[in-house]
C-alpha positions in Angstrom: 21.3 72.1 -23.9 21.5 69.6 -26.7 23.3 70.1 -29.3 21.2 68.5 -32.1 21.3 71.4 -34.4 24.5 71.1 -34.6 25.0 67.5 -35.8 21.6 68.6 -38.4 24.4 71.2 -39.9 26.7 68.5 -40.0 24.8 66.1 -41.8 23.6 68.7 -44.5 26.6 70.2 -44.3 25.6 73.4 -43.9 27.9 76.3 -42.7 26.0 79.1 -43.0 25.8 80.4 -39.2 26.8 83.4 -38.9 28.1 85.0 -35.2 26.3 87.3 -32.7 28.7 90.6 -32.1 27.5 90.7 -28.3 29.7 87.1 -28.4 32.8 88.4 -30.2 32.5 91.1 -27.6 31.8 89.5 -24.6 35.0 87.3 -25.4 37.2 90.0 -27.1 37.0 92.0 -24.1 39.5 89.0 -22.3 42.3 89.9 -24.8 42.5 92.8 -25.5 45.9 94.1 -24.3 47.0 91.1 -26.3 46.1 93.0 -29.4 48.1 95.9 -29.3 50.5 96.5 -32.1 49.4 93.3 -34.2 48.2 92.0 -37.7 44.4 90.6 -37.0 43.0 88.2 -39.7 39.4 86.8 -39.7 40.2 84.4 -42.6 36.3 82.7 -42.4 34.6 86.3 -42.9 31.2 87.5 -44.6 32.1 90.8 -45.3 31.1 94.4 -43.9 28.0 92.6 -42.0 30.6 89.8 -40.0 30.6 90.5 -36.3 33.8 90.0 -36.3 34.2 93.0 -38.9 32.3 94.9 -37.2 33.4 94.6 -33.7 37.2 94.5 -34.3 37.1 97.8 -37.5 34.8 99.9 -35.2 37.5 99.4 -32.2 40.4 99.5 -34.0 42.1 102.4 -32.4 40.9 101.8 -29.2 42.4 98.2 -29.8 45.8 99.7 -30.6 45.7 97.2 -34.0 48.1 97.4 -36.5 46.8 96.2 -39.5 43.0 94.5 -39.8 42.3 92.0 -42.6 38.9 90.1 -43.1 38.4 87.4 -46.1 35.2 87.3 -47.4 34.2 83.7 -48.9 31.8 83.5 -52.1 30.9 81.0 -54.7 31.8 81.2 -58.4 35.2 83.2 -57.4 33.9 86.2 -56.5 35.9 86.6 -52.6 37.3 89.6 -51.7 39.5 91.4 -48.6 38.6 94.3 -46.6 41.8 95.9 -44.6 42.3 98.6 -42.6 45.7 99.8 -41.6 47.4 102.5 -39.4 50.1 104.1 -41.4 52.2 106.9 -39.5 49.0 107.0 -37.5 46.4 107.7 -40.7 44.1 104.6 -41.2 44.1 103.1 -44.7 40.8 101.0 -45.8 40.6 99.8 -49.0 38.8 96.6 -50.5 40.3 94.3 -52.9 38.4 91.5 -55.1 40.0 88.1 -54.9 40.7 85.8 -58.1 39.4 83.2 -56.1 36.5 82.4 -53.5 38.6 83.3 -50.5 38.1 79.5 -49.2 40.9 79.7 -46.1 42.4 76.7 -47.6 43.4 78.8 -51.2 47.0 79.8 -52.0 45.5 83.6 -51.4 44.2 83.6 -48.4 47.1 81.3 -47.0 49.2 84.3 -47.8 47.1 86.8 -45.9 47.2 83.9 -43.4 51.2 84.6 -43.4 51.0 88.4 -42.7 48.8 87.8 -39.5 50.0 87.9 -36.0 46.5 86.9 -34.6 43.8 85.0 -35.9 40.2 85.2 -34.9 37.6 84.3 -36.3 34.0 81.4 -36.9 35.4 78.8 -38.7 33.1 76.4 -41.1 31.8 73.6 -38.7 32.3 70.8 -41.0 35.9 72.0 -42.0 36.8 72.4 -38.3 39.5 69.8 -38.4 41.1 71.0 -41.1 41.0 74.7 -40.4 42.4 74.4 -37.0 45.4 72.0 -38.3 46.2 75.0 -41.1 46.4 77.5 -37.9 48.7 74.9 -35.7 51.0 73.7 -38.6 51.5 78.0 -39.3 52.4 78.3 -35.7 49.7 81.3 -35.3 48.1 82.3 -32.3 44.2 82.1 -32.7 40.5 82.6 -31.1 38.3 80.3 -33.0 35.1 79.1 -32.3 34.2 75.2 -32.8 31.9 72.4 -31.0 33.2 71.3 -27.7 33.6 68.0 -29.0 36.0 68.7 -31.3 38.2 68.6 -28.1 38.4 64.8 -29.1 40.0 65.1 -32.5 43.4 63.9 -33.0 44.2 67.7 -34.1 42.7 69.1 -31.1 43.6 67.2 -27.7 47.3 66.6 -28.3 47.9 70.4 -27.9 44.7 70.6 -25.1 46.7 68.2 -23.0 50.1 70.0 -24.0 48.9 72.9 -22.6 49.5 74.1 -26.1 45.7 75.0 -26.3 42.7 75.8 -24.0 38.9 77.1 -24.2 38.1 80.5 -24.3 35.9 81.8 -20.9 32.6 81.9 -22.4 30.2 79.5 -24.5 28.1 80.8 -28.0 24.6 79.7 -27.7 22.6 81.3 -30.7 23.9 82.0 -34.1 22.1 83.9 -37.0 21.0 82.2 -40.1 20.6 83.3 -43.5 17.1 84.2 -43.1 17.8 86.1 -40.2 16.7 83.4 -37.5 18.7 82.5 -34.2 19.2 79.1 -33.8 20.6 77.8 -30.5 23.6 75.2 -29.9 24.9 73.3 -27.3 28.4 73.3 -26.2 29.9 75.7 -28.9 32.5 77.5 -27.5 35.8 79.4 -27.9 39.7 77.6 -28.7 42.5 79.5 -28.2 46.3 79.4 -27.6 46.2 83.1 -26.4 48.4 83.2 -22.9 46.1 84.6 -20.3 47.1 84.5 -16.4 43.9 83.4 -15.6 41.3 81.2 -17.5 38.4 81.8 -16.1 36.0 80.8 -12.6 38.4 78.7 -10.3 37.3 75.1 -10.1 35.9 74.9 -6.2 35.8 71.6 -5.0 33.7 70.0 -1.8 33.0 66.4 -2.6 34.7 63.2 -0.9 36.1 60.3 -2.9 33.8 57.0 -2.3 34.2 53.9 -3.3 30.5 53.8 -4.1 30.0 57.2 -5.4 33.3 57.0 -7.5 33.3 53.1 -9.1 36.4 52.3 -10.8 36.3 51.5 -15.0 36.4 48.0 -15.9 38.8 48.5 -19.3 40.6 51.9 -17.9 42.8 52.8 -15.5 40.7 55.6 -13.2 37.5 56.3 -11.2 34.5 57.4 -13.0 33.2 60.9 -12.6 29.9 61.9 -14.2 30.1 65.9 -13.6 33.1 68.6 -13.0 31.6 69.7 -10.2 31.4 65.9 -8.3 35.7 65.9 -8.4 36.8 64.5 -5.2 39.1 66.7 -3.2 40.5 63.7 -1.9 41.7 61.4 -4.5 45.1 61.5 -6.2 44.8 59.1 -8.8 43.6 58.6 -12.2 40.2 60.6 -12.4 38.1 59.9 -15.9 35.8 63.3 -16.3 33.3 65.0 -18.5 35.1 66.6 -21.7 33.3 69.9 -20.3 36.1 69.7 -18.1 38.7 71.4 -20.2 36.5 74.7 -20.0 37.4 74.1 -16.1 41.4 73.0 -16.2 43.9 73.9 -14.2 47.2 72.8 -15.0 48.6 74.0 -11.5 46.5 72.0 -9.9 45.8 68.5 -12.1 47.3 67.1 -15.5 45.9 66.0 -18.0 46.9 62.1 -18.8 44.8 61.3 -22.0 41.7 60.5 -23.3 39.6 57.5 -23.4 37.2 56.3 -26.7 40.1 56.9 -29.3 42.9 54.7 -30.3 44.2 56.5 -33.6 46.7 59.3 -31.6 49.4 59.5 -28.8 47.6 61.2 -26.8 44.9 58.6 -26.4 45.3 56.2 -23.1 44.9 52.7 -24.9 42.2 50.5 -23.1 44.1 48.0 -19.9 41.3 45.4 -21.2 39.7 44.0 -24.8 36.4 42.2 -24.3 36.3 39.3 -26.3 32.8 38.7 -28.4 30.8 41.7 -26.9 26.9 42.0 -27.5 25.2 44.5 -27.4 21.4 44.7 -25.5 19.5 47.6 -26.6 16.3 49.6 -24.6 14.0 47.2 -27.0 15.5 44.1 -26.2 16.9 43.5 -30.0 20.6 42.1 -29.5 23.3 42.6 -31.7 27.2 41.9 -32.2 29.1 45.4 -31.8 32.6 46.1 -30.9 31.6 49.4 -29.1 32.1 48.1 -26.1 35.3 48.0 -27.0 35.4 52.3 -27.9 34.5 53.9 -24.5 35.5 53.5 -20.9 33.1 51.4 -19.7 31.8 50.3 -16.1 30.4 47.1 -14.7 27.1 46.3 -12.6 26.2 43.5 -11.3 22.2 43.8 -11.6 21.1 44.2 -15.3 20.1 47.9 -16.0 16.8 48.2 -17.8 15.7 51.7 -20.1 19.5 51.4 -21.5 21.9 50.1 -23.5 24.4 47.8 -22.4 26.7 45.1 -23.2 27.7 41.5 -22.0 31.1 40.1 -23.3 32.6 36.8 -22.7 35.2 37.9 -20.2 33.1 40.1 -18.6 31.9 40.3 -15.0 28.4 41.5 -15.5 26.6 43.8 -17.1 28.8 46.9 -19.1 27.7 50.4 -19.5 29.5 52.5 -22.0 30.5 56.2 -20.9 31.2 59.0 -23.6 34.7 60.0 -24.1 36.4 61.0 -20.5 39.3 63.0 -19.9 41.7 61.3 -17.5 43.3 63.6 -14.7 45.4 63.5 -12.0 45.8 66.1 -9.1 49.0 67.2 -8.4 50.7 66.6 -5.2 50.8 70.1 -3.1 
């Protein structure tokens, strides 16, 4: 499903989604003897009418929580909290105005931020990097819900291939707008640091490594591999896969090495090869000179491929065709 709705909300900057509670539900229900006993903060709230409200205050004893705090954002200072708490097994609610908006970046809802044991909540999509850095440099435990892509950021994959960080087991499709309209996304989905035994669907395997099938990248160490589901059972070495892999990952059974397409973090596998004065050819035959040959893993055929961009470079063997970002694996030996 494309995920073009998304990038419009990026561009205009708009935040204003708001989540379904069937998909707090359907991935609450995964944690829930996690919960017991804790301090549960949705710091990104909207109130009484948040799903996240609603789902966690409406189970709160049968969640076992301790103490439930939600921090509403609004304009011109006007934020407030909602808590419930179990004293000597009486609840306590009680509402308090903020002196700010309740933006998760102010000094007051940093301090709620302190008290919690667990944090779970929709954070803005535009502020994504900076929200989950906040959680990570806290040291909090979270369920969060962000664009799969996000798994490139430099404050995302160092922890992803850490094992410091993983995706939730299911995706969130629609969202509710301020009108009251569901708008569908692609590849939204959960982040969490949350131990779990298991992860979700075991990744079954049944194809057979081929030089043909699998070809290897020209400026990257590691076959190319265009869908999860095409990993060869059969190869042991550097494996370059869809991001969508993470949602699949193992770490019993394959490490992650890096990632290709960015340069500016450790984690990142720096490029084996630079191509010197790259061009690139696009679908209307218009030329230009662009380094982007240079930002992806990139593969070489020898026939020119037509209804596509691709690139030519000086101390290149043919024709180059960029792939998006790939996650480099390796199986582990049994």
């Amino acid at each position: 499903m494309s995920n073009s709705n998304f990038c419009d909300a990026k561009v205009k900057k708009n935040d204003e989604f708001y989540t379904q509670i069937s998909d707090v539900e359907n991935e609450l229900r995964h944690y829930t003897e996690l919960l017991s006993g804790k301090t549960i903060l949705c710091n990104c709230n909207d109130g009484e009418d948040s799903a996240f409200w609603r789902c966690l205050s409406v189970n709160f004893i049968a969640l076992g929580l301790k103490r439930l705090i939600a921090v509403k954002y609004g304009a011109a200072a006007c934020g407030y909290v909602l808590e419930i708490e179990s004293v000597n097994g009486i609840l306590l609610s009680r509402k308090k105005l903020l002196r700010g908006n309740g933006d998760f970046r102010s000094s007051e809802s940093i301090e709620y931020l302190r008290q919690a044991d667990i944090v779970i909540t929709n954070p803005p999509f535009t502020l994504f990097r900076e929200y989950i850095s906040l959680l990570n440099s806290m040291k909090k435990k979270y369920l969060v819900i962000g664009n799969m892509n996000a798994l490139t950021f430099a404050e995302v994959f160092p922890f992803i291939k850490d094992n410091k960080m993983w995706l939730g087991r299911n995706s969130v499709k629609g969202f509710i707008c301020p009108d009251g309209a569901t708008k569908n996304f692609g590849n939204i989905v959960w982040f969490t640091n949350l131990k779990k035994t298991n992860r979700g669907n075991k990744l079954i395997l049944s194809e057979r490594y081929s030089s043909a099938a699998y070809p290897h990248f020209d400026n990257y160490e590691g076959i190319n591999v265009d869908r999860v589901a095409h990993i060869p059972n059969n190869y042991f070495g550097v494996m370059g896969v869809p991001i969508s892999y993470i949602s699949k990952h193992d770490p019993m059974r394959f490490e992650i090495i890096g990632i290709t397409g960015q340069r500016n973090y450790e984690a990142a596998v720096q490029p084996i090869k630079e191509y010197v004065n790259p061009i690139q050819h696009n679908e209307n035959g218009r030329c230009c000179a662009e380094g982007k040959a240079n930002d992806n893993a990139t593969l070489v055929l020898q026939n020119k491929p037509y209804n596509r961009v691709y690139y030519t470079a000086d101390n290149a063997d043919g024709y180059l065709i960029s792939k998006y970002s790939r996650v480099l694996i390796r199986r582990i030996a049994a």
